[in-house]
LOLO-760812 format. One record per residue: residue number from 1; residue in one letter; x, y, z of N, C-alpha, C in turn. Coordinates in steps of 0.2 Angstrom, whole numbers, plus 5000, padded with zeros to 4 digits. Layout:
   num   residu   n_xx   n_yy   n_zz   ca_xx   ca_yy   ca_zz   c_xx   c_yy   c_zz
   NUM        A      X      Y      Z       X       Y       Z      X      Y      Z
...
***
This chain:
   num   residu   n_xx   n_yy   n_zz   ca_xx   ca_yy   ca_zz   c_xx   c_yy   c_zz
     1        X   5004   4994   5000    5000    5000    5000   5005   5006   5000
     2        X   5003   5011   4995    5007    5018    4994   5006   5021   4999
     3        X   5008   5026   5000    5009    5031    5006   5003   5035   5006
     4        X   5001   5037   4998    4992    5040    4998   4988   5037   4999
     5        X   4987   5029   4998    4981    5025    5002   4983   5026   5009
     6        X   4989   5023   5012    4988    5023    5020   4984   5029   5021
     7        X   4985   5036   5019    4983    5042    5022   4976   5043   5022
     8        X   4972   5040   5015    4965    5040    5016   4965   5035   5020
     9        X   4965   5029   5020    4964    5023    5025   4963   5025   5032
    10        X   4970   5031   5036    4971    5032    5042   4967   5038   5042
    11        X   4961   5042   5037    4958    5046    5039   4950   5042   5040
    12        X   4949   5035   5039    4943    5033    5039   4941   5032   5045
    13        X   4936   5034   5047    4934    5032    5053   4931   5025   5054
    14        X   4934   5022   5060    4932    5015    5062   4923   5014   5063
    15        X   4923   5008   5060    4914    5007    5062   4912   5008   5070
    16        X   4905   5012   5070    4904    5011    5078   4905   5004   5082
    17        X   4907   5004   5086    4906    4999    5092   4900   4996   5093
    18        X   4899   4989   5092    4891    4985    5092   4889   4987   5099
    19        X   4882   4989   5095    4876    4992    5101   4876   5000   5103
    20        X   4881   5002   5099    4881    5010    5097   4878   5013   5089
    21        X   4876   5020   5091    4874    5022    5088   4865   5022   5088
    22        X   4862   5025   5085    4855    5026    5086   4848   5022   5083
    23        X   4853   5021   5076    4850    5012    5076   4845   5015   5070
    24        X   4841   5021   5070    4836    5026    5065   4837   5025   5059
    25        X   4845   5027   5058    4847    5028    5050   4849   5034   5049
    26        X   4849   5038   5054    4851    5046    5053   4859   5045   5055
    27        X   4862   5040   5059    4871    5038    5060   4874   5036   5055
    28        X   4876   5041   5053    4882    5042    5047   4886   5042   5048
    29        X   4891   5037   5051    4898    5037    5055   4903   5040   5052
    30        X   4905   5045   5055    4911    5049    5053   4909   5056   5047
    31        X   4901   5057   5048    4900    5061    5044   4893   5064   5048
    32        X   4888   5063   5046    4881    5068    5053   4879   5063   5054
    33        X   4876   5066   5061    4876    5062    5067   4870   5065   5069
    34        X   4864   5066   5065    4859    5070    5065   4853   5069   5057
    35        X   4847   5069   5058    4844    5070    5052   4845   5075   5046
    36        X   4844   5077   5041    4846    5082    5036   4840   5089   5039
    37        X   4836   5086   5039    4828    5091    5040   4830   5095   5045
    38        X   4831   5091   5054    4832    5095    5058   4840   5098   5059
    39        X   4843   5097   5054    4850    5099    5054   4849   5107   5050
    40        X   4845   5106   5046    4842    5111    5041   4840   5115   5043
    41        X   4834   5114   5047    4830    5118    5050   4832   5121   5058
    42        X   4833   5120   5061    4837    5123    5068   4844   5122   5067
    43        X   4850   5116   5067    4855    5113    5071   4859   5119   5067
    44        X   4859   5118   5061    4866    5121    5056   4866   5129   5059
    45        X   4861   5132   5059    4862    5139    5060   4863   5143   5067
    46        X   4862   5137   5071    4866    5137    5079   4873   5135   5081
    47        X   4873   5128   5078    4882    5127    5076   4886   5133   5074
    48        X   4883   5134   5069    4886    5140    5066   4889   5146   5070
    49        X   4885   5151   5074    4884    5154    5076   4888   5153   5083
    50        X   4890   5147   5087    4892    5144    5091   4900   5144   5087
    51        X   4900   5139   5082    4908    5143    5080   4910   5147   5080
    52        X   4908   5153   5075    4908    5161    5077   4910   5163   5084
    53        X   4906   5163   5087    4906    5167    5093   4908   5161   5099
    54        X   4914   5158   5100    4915    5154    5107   4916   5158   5114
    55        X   4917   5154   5118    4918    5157    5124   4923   5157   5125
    56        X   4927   5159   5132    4935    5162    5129   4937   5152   5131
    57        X   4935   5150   5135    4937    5143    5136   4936   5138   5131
    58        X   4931   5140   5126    4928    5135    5122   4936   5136   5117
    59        X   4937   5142   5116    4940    5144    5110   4949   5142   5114
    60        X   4952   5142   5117    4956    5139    5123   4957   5131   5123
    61        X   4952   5127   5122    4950    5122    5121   4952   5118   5114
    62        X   4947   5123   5110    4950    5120    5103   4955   5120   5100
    63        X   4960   5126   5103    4964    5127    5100   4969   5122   5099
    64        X   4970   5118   5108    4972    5112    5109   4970   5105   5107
    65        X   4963   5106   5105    4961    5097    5101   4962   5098   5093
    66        X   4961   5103   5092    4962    5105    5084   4967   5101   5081
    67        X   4966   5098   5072    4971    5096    5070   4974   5089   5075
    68        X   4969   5087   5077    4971    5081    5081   4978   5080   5086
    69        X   4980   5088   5088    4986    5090    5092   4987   5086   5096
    70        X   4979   5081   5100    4980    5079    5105   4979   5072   5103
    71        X   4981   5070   5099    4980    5063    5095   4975   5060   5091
    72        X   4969   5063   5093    4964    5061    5090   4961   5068   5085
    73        X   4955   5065   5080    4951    5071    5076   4945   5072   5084
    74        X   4945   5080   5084    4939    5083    5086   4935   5084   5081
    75        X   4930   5088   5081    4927    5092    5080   4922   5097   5084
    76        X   4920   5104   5082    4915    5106    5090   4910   5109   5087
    77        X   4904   5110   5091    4900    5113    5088   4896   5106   5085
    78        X   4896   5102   5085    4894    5096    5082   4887   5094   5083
    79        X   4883   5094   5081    4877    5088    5080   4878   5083   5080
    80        X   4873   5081   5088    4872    5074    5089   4864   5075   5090
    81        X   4859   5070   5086    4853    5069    5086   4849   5078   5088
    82        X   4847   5079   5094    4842    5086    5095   4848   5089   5097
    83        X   4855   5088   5096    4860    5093    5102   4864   5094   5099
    84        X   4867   5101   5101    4875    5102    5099   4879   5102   5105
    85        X   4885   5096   5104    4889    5098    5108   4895   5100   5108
    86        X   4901   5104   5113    4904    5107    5111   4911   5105   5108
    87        X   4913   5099   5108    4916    5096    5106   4916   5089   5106
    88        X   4917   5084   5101    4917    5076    5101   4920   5076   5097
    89        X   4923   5069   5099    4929    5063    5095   4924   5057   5094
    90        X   4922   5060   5088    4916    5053    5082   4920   5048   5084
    91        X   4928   5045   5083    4929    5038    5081   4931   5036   5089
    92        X   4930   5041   5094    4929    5036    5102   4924   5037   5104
    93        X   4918   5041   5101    4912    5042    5105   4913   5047   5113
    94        X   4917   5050   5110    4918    5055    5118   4914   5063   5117
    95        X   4912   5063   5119    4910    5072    5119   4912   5075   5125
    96        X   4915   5081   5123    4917    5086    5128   4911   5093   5129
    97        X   4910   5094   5135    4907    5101    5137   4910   5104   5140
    98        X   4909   5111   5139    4913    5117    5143   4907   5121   5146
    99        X   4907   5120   5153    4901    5124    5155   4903   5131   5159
   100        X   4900   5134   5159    4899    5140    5161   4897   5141   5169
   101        X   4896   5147   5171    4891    5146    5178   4884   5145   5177
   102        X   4883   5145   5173    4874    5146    5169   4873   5138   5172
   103        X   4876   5133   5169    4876    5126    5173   4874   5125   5178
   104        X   4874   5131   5181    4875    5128    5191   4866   5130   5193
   105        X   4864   5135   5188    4856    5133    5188   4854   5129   5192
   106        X   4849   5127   5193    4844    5121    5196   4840   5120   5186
   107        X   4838   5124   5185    4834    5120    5178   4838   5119   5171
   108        X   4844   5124   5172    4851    5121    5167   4853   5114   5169
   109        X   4854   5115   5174    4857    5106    5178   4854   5100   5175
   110        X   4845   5102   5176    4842    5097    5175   4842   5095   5168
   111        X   4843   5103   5166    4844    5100    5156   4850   5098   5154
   112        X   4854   5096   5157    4860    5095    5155   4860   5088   5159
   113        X   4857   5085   5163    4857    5080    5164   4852   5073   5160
   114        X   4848   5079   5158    4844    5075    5154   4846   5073   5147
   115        X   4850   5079   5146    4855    5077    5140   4859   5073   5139
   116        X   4862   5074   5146    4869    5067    5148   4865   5061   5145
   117        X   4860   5061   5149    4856    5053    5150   4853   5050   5141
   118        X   4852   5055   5136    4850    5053    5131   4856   5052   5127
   119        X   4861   5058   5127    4869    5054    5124   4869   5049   5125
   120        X   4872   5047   5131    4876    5040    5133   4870   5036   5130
   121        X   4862   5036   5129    4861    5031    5129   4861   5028   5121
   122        X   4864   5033   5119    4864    5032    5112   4873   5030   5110
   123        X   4876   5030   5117    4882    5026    5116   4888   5031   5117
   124        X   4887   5039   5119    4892    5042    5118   4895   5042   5126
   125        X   4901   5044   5127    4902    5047    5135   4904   5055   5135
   126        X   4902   5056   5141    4900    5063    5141   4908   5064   5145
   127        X   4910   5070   5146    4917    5073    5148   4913   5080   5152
   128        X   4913   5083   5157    4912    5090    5156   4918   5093   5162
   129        X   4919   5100   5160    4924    5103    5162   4920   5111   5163
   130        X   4921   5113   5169    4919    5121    5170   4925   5125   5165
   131        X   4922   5131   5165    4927    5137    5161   4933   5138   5164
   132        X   4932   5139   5170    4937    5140    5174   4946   5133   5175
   133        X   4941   5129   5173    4946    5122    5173   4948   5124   5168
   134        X   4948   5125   5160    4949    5123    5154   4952   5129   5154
   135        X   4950   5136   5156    4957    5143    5156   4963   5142   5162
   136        X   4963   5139   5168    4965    5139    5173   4971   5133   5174
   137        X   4967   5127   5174    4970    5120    5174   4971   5118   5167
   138        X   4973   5119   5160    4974    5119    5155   4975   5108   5153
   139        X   4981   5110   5158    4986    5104    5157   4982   5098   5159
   140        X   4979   5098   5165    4976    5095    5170   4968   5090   5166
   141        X   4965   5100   5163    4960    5095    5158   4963   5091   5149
   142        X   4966   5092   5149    4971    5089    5143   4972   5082   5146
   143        X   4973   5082   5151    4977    5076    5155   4971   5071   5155
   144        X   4966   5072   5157    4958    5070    5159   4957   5067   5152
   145        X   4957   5073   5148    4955    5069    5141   4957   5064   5136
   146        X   4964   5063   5138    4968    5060    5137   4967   5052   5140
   147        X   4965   5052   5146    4964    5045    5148   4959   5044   5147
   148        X   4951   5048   5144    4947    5045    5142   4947   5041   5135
   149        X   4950   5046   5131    4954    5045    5125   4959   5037   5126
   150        X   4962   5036   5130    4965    5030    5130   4960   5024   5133
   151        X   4955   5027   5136    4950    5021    5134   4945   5020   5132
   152        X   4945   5024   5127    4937    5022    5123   4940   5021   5116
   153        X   4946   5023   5114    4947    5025    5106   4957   5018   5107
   154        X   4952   5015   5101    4958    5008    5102   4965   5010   5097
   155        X   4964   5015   5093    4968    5017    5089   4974   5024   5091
   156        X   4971   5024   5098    4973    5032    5101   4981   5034   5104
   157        X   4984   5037   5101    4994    5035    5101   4992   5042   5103
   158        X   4996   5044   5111    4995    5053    5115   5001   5055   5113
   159        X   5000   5061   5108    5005    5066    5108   5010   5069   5114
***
């Protein structure tokens, strides 16, 4: 195999893990993670706009998973099913959050709990980190991630 194959080969995303994934028809592994309609309709122009505009932690954060610095592909802003999350690694099923003090709510909490509970049940693992960890503790959540990384993603070599 030529050196151009390996490089698509090593860009292909591995099949979900049996018993992952949402089973609908809308998992498109390694491509959306969501239906076209409601992608269309609400997701795309929220993502969007969430790109554009991060938070100083969000954008602190990605600077470091970008380009798979941290050995694996992120992406942020991402569509899963009704949700955007703010960062996931499609080929280990991890999702990362950066919460804010908005979080600490009583009816935020609840909704973030309920979101936990639907993710995972559709196979992802949730990660979450306050703003203050992700500006403050840099290394520490790098570090975190990293061994979720080394246990969900079989292919994961740490930078």
């Amino acid at each position: 195999m030529d050196s151009s194959e390996e490089r698509k080969k090593s860009r292909q995303a591995p099949l979900p893990p049996e018993g992952k994934g949402s089973g609908d028809g809308v998992h498109m592994f390694g491509m959306y993670t969501t239906d076209a309609k409601r992608w269309k309709t609400s997701l795309k122009a929220y993502a969007r706009t969430n790109r554009k505009t991060p938070t100083p932690a969000e954008h602190k954060l990605w600077q470091e998973l970008r380009g798979s610095k941290l050995g694996a592909p992120f992406r942020r802003q991402h569509a899963i099913e009704s949700f955007i999350v703010d960062f996931v690694c499609l080929a280990a099923w991890l999702v990362i959050e950066v919460d804010g003090s908005i979080h600490a709510e009583i009816a935020q909490a609840e909704y973030d709990g309920g979101r936990t509970y639907e993710l995972e049940k559709i196979g992802y693992s949730i990660v979450r980190f306050t703003n203050e960890e992700v500006l403050h503790e840099t290394a520490n959540v790098l570090k975190k991630i990293a061994e979720h990384l080394t246990a969900l993603y079989p292919n994961y070599e740490p930078r």
